[in-house]
C-alpha positions, 0 to 999 in steps of 0.5 A: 182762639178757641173759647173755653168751655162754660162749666155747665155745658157738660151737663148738657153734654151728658144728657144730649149725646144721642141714644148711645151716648147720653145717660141720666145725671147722677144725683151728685151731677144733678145736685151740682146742676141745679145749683148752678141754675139757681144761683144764676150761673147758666146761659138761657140757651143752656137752661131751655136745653137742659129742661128739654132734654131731661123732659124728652128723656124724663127725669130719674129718681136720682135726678130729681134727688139731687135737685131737690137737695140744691133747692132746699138747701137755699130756701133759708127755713128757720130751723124752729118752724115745722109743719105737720103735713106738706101739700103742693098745689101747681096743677090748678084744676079746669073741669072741676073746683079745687074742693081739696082747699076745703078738705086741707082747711077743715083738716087745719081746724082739728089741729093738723099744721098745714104748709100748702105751696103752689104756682099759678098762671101757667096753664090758661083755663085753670083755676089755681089755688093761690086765687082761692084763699082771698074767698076765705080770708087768706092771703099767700105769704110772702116770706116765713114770718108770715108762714109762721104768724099763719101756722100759729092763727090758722095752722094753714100757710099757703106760699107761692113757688115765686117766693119760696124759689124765684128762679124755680117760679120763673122757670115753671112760667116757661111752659108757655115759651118752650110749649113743655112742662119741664122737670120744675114741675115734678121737683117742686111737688117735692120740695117739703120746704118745712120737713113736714113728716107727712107729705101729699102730692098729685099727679095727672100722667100715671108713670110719675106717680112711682117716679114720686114715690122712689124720688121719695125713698132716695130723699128719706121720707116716711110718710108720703102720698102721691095721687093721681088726682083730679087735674093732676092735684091731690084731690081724690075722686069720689066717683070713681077708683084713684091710684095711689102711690103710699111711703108708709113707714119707709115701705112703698106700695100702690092701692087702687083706693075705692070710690066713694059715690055708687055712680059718675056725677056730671061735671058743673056746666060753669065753675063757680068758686064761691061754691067753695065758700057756700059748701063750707058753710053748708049754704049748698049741697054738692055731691061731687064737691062733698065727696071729694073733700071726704075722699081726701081727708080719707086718704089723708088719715091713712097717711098720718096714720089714724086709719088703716082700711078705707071706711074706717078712714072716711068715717074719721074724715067724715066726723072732721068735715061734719065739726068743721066751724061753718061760720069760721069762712 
């Protein structure tokens, strides 16, 4: 007697049926998809099977539209808790500092309500942000009381993926069994759990940077920035060119935004995050650190629309980096 079908095998079905036969899930069917995996309802043979199928295919914009749908419709957000500006953080950086934690808490302090989320641990050699905040006083939060007590004390709230969405944290941590990232990855980017109205986010491969910006679209953002950044975070390069990808009024378009520094700065020989702490508080000088952090508050002021062409954006981030409180960390 022949067993009966596991409802989510058609789903697998869909995306494996050879080159012919196998097409991308509709957001409807992605949406259904994900639903499934995060409400337990999938084998684990299914789950590593569906994961890599979509990453041997590479996900749509429709796709991930839906998964981002079943995610948000979980996460259980008070409805009066918002915040200004969505950040995602779940690259970590290996050959230079996270100086855009720095760029994020200097723009909280002028006023800017601040939800940065991330993951950590799944990359070996990576420094992840999660582990920075203790050098600052921080902690992640570990449910949305906290996030709010943050936002009101700091306006700058950092929580895990393993807390916004167990199960998408889990799966983020497969990279190390399946050797993969996974579509987790670009999802999570994406979650915007507060429907902050403006929204940054990285990448390291150049074709996911316009897979962000029509995901965008499909889920009805305004304002979004996606950056091919340093380590794959949303963190502008001051010596060289960065691409970006802008939603500005709902309308996409890409800029190659222009460098800061005349000329390429050596990389730190070690990485040494109290560097961080000490070029908050002006104890050191870091060319590289410096104009990193004034490149992204840049592009950020662009985004939130307070400046339109480049200089004028990073003589804005410029006065907001310069009046940071250095004694505040």
């Amino acid at each position: 007697m022949s067993r009966p079908e596991h409802p989510f095998a058609p789903f697998v079905r869909i995306l494996g049926k050879g080159k012919k036969g196998s097409r991308s899930l509709t957001t409807e069917e992605a949406h259904e998809a994900m639903g499934m995996i995060l409400d337990g309802q999938v084998r684990p043979e299914q789950l590593g099977a569906f994961l890599m199928l979509l990453r041997v295919k590479e996900e749509a914009p429709e796709e991930l539209c839906g998964f981002v749908t079943a995610v948000r419709e979980r996460l259980q957000v008070p409805s009066h808790l918002h915040a200004d500006l969505d950040w995602s953080s779940y690259a970590g950086k290996k050959r230079r500092l996270p100086w855009f934690l720095l760029a994020a808490l200097a723009l909280a302090e002028s006023g800017v309500r601040i939800f940065m989320h991330g993951a950590r641990g799944h990359m070996p050699g990576r420094i992840y942000t999660e582990d920075m905040l203790e050098l600052f006083g921080l902690v992640p939060c570990q449910d949305w009381q906290q996030v709010e007590a943050a936002l009101e004390k700091d306006r700058f709230a950092f929580m895990s993926i393993d807390q916004l969405s167990p199960v998408l944290g889990d799966i983020i941590q497969l990279r190390s069994i399946l050797g993969l990232r996974s579509p987790v990855h670009t999802l999570c980017r994406l979650l915007n759990p507060l429907g902050a109205d403006f929204g940054i986010d990285g990448v390291f491969h150049p074709p996911y940077g316009p897979m962000h910006q029509r995901t965008g679209i499909l889920l009805g953002v305004q304002h979004g920035l996606t950056v091919k950044g340093d380590g794959g975070e949303a963190e502008l390069k001051p010596d060289s060119e960065s691409d970006l990808q802008w939603i500005l009024n709902g309308e996409t378009y890409s800029e190659s935004w222009p460098r800061l520094l005349t000329q390429r700065v050596v990389r730190d020989e070690d990485l040494n995050p109290q560097d961080l702490l000490r070029l908050w508080r002006g104890e050191i000088e870091h060319e590289y650190g410096e104009g990193a952090v004034l490149n992204t508050l840049a592009a950020v002021m662009k985004l939130m629309g307070r400046a339109t062409a480049p200089a004028d954006a990073v003589e804005m981030a410029r006065g907001i980096w310069e009046g940071r409180d250095r004694k505040r960390y």
